[in-house]
N, C-alpha and C positions, 0 to 999 in steps of 0.2 A: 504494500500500500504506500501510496506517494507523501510523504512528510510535510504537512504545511512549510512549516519555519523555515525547513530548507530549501524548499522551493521558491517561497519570499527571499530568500538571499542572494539567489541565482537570479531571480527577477530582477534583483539590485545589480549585480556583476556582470552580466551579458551584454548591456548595452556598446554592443563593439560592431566592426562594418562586414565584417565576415564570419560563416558557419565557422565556431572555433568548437576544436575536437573536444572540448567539456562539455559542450551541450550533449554534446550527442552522445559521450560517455554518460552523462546524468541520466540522459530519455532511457539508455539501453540497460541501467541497472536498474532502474526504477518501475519501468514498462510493468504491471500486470501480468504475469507469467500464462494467464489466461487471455489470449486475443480475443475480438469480436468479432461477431459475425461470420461464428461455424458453418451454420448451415449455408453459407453463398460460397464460401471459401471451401471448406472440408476443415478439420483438423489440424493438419499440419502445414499447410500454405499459406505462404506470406502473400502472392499476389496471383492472379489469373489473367487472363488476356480474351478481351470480347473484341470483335469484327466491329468496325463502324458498318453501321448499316445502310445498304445501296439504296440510296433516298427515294425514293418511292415519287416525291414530288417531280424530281430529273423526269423520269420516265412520263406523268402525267404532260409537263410540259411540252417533251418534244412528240408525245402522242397527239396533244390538241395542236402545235403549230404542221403535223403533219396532214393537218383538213385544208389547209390554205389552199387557197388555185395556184397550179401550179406548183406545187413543192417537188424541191429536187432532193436538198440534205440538210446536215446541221453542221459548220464548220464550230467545233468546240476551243478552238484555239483564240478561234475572234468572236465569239458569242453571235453567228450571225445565222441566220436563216436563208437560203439558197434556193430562190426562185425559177423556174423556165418561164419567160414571158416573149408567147410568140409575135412576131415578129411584122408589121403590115410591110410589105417588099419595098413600097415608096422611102419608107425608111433607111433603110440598110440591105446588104445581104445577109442571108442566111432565114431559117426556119425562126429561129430562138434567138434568146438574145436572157444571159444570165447574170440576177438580179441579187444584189446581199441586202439585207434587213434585218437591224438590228434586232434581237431577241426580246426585248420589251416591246420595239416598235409592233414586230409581229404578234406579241399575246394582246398588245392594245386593240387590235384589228380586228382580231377573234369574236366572234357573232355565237358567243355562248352567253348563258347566264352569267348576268353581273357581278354576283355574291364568286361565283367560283373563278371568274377573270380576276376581281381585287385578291384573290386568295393567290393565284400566282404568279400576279406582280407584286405583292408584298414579297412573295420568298424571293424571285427575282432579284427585286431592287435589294435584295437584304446578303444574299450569299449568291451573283453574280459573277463575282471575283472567282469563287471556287467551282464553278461547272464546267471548267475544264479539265477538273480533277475528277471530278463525277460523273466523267458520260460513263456510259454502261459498259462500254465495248474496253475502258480503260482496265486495265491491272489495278486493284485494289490499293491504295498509296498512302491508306493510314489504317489502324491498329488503334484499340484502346490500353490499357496497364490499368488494370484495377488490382489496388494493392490497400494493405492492414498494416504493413511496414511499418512501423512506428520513425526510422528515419525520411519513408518517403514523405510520412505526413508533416512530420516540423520543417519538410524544407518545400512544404507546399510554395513558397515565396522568392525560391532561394533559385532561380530557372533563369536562363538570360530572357524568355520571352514572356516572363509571368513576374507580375509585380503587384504588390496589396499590400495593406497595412499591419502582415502577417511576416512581412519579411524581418530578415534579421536586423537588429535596432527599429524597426516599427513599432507604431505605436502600441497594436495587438499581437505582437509575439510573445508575450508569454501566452497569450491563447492558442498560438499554433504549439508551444511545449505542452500545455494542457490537452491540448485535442489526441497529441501523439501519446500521451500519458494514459488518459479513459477514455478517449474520444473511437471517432468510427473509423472512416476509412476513408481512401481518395481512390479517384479515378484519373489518370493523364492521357491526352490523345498525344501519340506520336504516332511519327515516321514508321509507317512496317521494316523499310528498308535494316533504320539502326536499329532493329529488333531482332531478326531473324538470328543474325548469329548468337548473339545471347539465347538465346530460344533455344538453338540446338547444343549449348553447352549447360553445362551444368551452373551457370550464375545466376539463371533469374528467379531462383531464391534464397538468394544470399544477402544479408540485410543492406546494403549497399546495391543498386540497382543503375541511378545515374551517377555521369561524370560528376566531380566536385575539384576542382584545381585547389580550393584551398584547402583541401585537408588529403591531395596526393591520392584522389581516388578515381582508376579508371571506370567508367561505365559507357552507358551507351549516351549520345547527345542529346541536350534538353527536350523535355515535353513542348507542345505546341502551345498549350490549355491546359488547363485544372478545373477538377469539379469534386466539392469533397461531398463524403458520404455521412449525414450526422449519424447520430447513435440517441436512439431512445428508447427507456426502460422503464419499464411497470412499477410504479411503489410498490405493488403490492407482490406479485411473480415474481418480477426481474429478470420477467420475458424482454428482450430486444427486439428493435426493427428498424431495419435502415432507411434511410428519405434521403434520396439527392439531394443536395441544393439545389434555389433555382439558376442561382448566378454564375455564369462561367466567367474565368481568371483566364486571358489569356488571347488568343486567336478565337475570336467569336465567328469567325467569317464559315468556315467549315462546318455544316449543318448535323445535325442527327447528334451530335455528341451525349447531350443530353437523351435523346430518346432510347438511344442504345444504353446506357447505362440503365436510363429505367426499364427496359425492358428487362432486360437480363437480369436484375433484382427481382421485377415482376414474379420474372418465371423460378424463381428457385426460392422467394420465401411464403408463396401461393396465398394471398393474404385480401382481402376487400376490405370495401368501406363499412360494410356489417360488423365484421368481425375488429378490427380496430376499433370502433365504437366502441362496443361490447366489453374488450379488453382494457383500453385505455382511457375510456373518454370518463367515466366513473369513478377513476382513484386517482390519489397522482402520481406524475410521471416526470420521471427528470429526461434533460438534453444533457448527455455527456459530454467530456470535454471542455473548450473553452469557450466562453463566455458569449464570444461574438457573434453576431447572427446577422445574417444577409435577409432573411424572412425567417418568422415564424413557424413551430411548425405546422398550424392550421394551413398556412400558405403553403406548405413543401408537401400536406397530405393531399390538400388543395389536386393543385397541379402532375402530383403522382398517379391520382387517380385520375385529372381532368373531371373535376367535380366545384361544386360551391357550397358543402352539404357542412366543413369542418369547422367549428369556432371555438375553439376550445383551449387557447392559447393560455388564459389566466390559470389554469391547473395545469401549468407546465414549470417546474420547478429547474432552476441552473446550477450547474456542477462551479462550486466557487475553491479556492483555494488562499488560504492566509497569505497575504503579501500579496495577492495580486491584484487587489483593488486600491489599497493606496499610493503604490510604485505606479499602478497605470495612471491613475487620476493626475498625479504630480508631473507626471510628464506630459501628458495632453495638456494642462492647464499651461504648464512652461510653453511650448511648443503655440497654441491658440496666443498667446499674449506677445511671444515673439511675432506672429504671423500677422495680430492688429495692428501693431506698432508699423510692421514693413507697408500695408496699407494704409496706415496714417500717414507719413511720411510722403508714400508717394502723392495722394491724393494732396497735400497740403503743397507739395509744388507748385502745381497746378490750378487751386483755387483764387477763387478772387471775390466771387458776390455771397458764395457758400461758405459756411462750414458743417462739423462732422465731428460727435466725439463718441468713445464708447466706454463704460464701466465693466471691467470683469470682475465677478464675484468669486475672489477665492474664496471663499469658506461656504460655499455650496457643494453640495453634494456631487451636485452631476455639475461639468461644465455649464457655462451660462456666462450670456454680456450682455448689456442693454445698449444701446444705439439709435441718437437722432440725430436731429441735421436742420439748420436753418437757410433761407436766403433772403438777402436785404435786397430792396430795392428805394435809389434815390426818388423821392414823388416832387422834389421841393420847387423845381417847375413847371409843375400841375397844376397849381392856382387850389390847390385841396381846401377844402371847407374846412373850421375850425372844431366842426363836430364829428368831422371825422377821426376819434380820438374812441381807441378799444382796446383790449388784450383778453386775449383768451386761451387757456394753457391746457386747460382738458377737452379731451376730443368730446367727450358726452355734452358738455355746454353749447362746444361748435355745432356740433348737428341739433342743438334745441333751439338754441340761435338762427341757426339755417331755414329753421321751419317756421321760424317769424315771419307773420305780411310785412315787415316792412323794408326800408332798402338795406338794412345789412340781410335780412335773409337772404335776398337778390345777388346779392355782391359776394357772401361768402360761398354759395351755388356755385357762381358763376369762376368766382378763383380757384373750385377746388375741381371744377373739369376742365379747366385749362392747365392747372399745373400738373395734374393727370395727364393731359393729353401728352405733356412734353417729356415726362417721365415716368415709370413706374414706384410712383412711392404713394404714402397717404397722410393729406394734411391731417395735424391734428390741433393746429389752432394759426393765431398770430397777433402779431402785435403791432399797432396802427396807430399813426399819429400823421399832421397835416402835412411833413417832411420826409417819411419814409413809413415803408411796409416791411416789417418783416414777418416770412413764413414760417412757421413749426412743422417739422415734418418726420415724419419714421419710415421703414423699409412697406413693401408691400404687405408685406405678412405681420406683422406686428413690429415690435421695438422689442423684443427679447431674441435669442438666438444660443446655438453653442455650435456653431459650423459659422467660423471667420471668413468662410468665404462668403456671405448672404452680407458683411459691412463691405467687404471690396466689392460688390457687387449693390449696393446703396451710396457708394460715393461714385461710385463710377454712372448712377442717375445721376446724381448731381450735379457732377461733372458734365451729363445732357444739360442741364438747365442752363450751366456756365454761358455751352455753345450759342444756348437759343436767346441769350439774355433778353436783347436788343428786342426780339420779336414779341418776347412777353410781356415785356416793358409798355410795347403802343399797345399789347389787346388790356394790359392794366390798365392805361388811360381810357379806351374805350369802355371798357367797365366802371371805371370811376363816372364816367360819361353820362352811360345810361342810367348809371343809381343817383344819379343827382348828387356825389359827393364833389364835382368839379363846378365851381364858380361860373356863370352863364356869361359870356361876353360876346357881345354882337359884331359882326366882322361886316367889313363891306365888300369880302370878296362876292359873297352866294349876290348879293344887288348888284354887282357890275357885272354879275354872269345876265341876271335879268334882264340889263341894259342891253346886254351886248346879241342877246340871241331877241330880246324886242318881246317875249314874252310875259306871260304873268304866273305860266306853270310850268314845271321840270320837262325842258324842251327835246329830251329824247325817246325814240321809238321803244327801248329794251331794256333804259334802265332809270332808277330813280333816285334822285340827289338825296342825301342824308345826312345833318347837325350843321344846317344853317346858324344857329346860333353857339357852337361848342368849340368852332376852329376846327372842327373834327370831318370833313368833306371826304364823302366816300358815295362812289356808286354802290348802289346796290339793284341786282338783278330783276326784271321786274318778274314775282313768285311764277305769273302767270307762264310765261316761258324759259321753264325749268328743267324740262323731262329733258334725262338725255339717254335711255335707254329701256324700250318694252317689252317686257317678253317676250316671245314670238310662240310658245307654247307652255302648256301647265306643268309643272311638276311639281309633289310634294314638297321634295327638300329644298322649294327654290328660294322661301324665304331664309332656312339657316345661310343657304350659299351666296346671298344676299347683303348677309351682314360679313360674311368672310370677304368679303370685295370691298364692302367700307371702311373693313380695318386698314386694305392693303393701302387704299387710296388716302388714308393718313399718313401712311408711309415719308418720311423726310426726304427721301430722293426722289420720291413722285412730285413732292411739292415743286422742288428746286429744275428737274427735268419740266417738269409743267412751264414754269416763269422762264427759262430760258429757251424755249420754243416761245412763246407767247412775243418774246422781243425780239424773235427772228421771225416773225412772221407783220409786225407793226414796222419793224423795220425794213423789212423787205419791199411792203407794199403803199406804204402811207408815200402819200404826195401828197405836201401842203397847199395851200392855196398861194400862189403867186400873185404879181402885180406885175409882171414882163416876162420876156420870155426867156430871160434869161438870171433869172432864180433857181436859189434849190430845187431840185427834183428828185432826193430820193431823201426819207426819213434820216439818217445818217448825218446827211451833209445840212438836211433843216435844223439840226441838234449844234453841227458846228458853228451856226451864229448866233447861236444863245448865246448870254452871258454867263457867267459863272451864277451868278443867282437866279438867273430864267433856266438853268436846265430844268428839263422834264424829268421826276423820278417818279417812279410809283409800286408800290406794294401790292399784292392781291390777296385775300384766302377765302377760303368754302366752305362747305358744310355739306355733308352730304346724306340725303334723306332716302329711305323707302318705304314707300306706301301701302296700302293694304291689297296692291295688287299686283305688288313687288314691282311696280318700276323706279328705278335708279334716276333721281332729277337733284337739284340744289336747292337743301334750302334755303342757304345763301351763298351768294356769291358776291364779292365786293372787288372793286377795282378803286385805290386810292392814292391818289397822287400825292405829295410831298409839296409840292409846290404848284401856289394859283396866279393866276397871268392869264390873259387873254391870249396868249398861243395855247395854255394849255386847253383851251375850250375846245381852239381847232384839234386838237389830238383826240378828246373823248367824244367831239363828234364824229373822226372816224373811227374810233373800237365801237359804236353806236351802229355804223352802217356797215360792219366787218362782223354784229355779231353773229350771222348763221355760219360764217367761217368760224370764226370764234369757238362757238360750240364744236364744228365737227371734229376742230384741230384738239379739242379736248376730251372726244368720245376717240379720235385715234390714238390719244395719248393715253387714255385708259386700255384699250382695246391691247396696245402693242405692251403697256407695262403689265397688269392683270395676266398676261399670256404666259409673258417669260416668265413672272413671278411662278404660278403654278405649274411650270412644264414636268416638274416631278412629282405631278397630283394628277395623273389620266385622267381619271375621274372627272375632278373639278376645270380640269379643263376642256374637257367635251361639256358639262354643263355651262361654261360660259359662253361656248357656240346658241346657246338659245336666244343669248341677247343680241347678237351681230344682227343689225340691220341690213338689208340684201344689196344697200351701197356699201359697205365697208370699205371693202377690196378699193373700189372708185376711189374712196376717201382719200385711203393709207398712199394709193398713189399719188394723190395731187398733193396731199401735204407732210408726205415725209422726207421732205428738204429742211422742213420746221422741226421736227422732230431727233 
């Protein structure tokens, strides 16, 4: 039986960069003289060797691209599909003429049921890489090693292509000396090739099986993958039964690994979900070995069986050992506080409107940090009203706040879906006065954590925010705007627009002027010609696929791709109004006799709605220039009479970004063919010089 004390000491003293021969002297006197898992093993063997098995899906695959018209073969070297496509003679010479298609491209083409096509481009798209190794006709080119080895199992980690937090000096290494101690067993896929000769000598079971250069031991060359076997026992028997893990360590690309091991379990401990019940689910039951868990075992019985029947986890008791939780905990805590600090540091480079701090709680039990984050913004030439003056530090206040009629409801609404939009975090208050704003903010998931990487991955949002400062900055003013917190002052630009165009009402066709009195002059689209794309047919899931298009069109490189077409096409085609004939003629050179304070600038953004019959339109849409002047009249009277180019140049620009976005979504991207108007094609050609 394994010694606590001593094994806490060695917990203490292992922390080194390579397998040193004391471990492994420690596991080999200590080991249990009784192995586990007789009945899959026999008796006296340390490991057995199961066939990966000939994947069943391979064969499904090239059995359904063998319906295509025209199939000739399958080149497995280039994943391609090998058509005969005869020939009309105007063409070329010859009958045929031979055609390659990629092997996704061909299961997308496939005119089977839907449910069974995603079923083989997921495996497809997922183990790809390896169906070169899998055609059927190939020589068998991996082998599994399922081994009780108590050395194979502490050096589950110790593999040039297998790495985890089991390795030696990880975090969880003294769980892999535990596992090898009480624990179950492992499985390794390798190479057949560096097997066979071992096979036919007498070493493969001799407790050393792979190579190890630091401890001068030949074997055969590392595994590809790891998958261990836990070990669980009956309180009450002390009946055993093996569960794979679900998670494989290693070259995931090579399929079946997992299946073949559970099969081969399957068949030699004859066991169902009845009978497991009956046995275990009733009394308790310990997980052998170490500590760590990839899943549960409800999860591992779960999926052993392909069932959802198991919950039974809280009467699962773990094999603990003296010294190995407080040596583990001091190290993780050392290690997580190093790892804040390297993200502190960096992010503090970097910052400027932000900042970002965190608390780690040593004297908690388990790991644990807390983590917010502010951003200021200067308002002090915003003209801000003097009641604009608030703090608010708990998030429950803010959302009762929120849900006030009056304008701070409006305004706190309004600031916490724009700082959303720019980031994933979540306000949780601020602090407001007629010179500055600042925002209170935590991670998307709360302000507690014990995984360091969820703060470098909350300063790295706000590090977003940094980027987008400026842009936030006018939608703050605009919201200051509409909630009346901005001082009203009357401009005379919007009445020399009046003068100048001789009317008494917003004198364009498509869009309508908006904060005559705020200094705030922005078009806004008129609602009524909005739609920019209709279904063409019904489908259920059209509403979910709907809003996965709205997300894309949030997108920041949509935005910025957007505004940089928009001014190659203003520019391209605007001609100002002349007085001779030998005046500017193209936008461009009308820009070059502005003066420095006459240029034309201007900003855009949208919003984008769908309705209850899922068409895709704006609910807003705004064009606002920077600077007013009677040239810039002439400019927004022609995006006025440009805007049915306008739109299409914006339905192409969704049409071609939307497409590549999803090109690794078949699916979703045969459903966005529902939306393409029967001019598209027309469109993409006239204006993808703009784009």
């Amino acid at each position: 039986m394994v010694m606590g004390d001593n094994l806490g000491l060695l917990y203490e003293s292992i922390l080194i960069s390579e397998m040193d021969s004391s471990v492994i002297d420690y596991i080999t006197q200590r080991r249990d003289d009784s192995l586990p898992f007789d009945h899959i093993f026999g008796e006296d063997k340390l490991r057995g060797v199961i066939p990966l098995v000939g994947s069943d899906m391979v064969s499904e695959i090239i059995n359904n691209v063998k319906k295509l018209n025209g199939y000739s073969g399958y080149d497995s070297t280039t994943n391609e599909v090998i058509r005969k496509i005869k020939l009309d003679p105007k063409y070329g010479q010859g009958d045929y003429k031979e055609q390659r298609i990629n092997l996704g491209k061909a299961l997308q083409s496939l005119k089977i049921d839907s449910s069974k096509k995603n079923t083989l481009l997921n495996w497809y798209a997922k183990y790809k890489e390896s169906m070169k190794d899998l055609d059927m006709d190939e020589e068998d080119e991996y082998a599994i090693v399922l081994s009780r080895a108590p050395i194979d199992i502490v050096r589950m980690s110790d593999h040039h292509n297998i790495s985890s937090c089991h390795r030696h000096g990880g975090d969880y290494f003294e769980c892999a000396i535990q596992e090898a101690l009480t624990g179950g067993a492992i499985a390794y896929l390798v190479r057949l090739e560096y097997l066979k000769d071992c096979l036919e000598s007498d070493n493969f079971q001799e407790d050393d099986l792979f190579l190890d250069t630091d401890r001068d031991v030949d074997g055969i060359s590392g595994p590809l993958a790891r998958l261990r076997i836990r070990r669980i026992t009956s309180g009450y028997s002390g009946e055993e039964i093996a569960l794979p893990e679900a998670r494989i360590y290693g070259n995931t690309s090579i399929p079946d690994f997992y299946t073949s091991v559970r099969d081969y379990i399957q068949e030699k401990q004859h066991l169902d979900p009845d009978t497991i019940e009956d046995k275990f689910k009733s009394v308790a039951h310990n997980m052998r070995g170490g500590t760590y868990m990839d899943n549960n075992s409800s999860e591992l019985l779960n999926k052993y069986f392909d069932t959802d029947r198991f919950d039974w986890s809280s009467n699962v008791s773990h094999e603990r050992s003296d010294g190995q939780d407080e040596a583990q905990h001091r190290r993780l805590n050392d290690r997580t506080e190093e790892e804040l600090e390297e993200y502190q540091n960096s992010y503090d480079g970097r910052r400027e409107f932000t900042s970002a701090s965190y608390d780690l709680d040593h004297d908690a039990e388990d790991i644990s940090f807390s983590y917010n984050g502010t951003i200021t913004f200067d308002i002090s030439e915003f003209n801000v009203i003097e009641d604009f003056d608030l703090e608010i530090t708990d998030e429950s206040d803010l959302r009762s706040k929120m849900r006030g009629d009056d304008e701070w409801g409006d305004f706190i609404q309004q600031l916490i879906e724009h700082i959303k939009y720019y980031a994933n975090v979540s306000v949780t208050g601020f602090c407001a006065t007629p010179n500055s704003l600042m925002v209170y903010m935590e991670g998307q998931y709360g302000t507690f954590s014990s995984d360091s990487s969820d703060y470098n991955a909350f300063t790295s949002e706000l590090l977003d925010l940094e980027r987008d400062y400026d842009r936030i900055k006018e939608i703050l003013h605009d919201i200051l705007g509409t909630t009346v917190f901005i001082v009203e002052e009357i401009d005379d630009s919007y009445t020399r627009l009046k003068e100048y165009k001789g009317l008494e009402h917003d004198p364009w066709a498509n869009f309508n002027i908006d904060g005559a009195t705020t200094k705030n002059y922005k078009f806004e689209l008129d609602s009524d010609k909005t739609t920019l794309f209709t279904p063409n047919s019904e489908h259920e899931d059209l509403y979910d696929f709907t809003v996965t298009i709205r997300s894309v069109l949030y997108h920041m490189p949509f935005y910025r791709n957007l505004k940089q077409s928009m001014d190659k096409m203003i520019k391209d085609l605007y001609k100002p109004p002349v007085e001779d004939d030998s005046s500017q003629q193209t936008f461009k050179s009308f820009f070059e006799s502005y003066t420095e304070d006459d240029e034309f600038n201007y900003d855009f953004k949208y919003r984008i709605h769908i309705n209850h019959v899922n068409e895709i339109s704006f609910s807003s849409f705004e064009i606002k220039p920077e600077d007013w002047n009677n040239k810039t009249f002439h400019i927004v009277d022609f995006i006025d009479e440009i805007y049915p180019d306008l739109m299409n140049l914006f339905r192409c620009a969704i049409s071609n970004y939307v497409e590549n976005h999803l090109k690794s979504y078949p699916d979703l991207s045969s459903l966005w063919d529902i939306y393409k108007p029967k001019n598209m094609i027309q469109w993409n050609r006239v204006y993808a010089k703009y784009l």
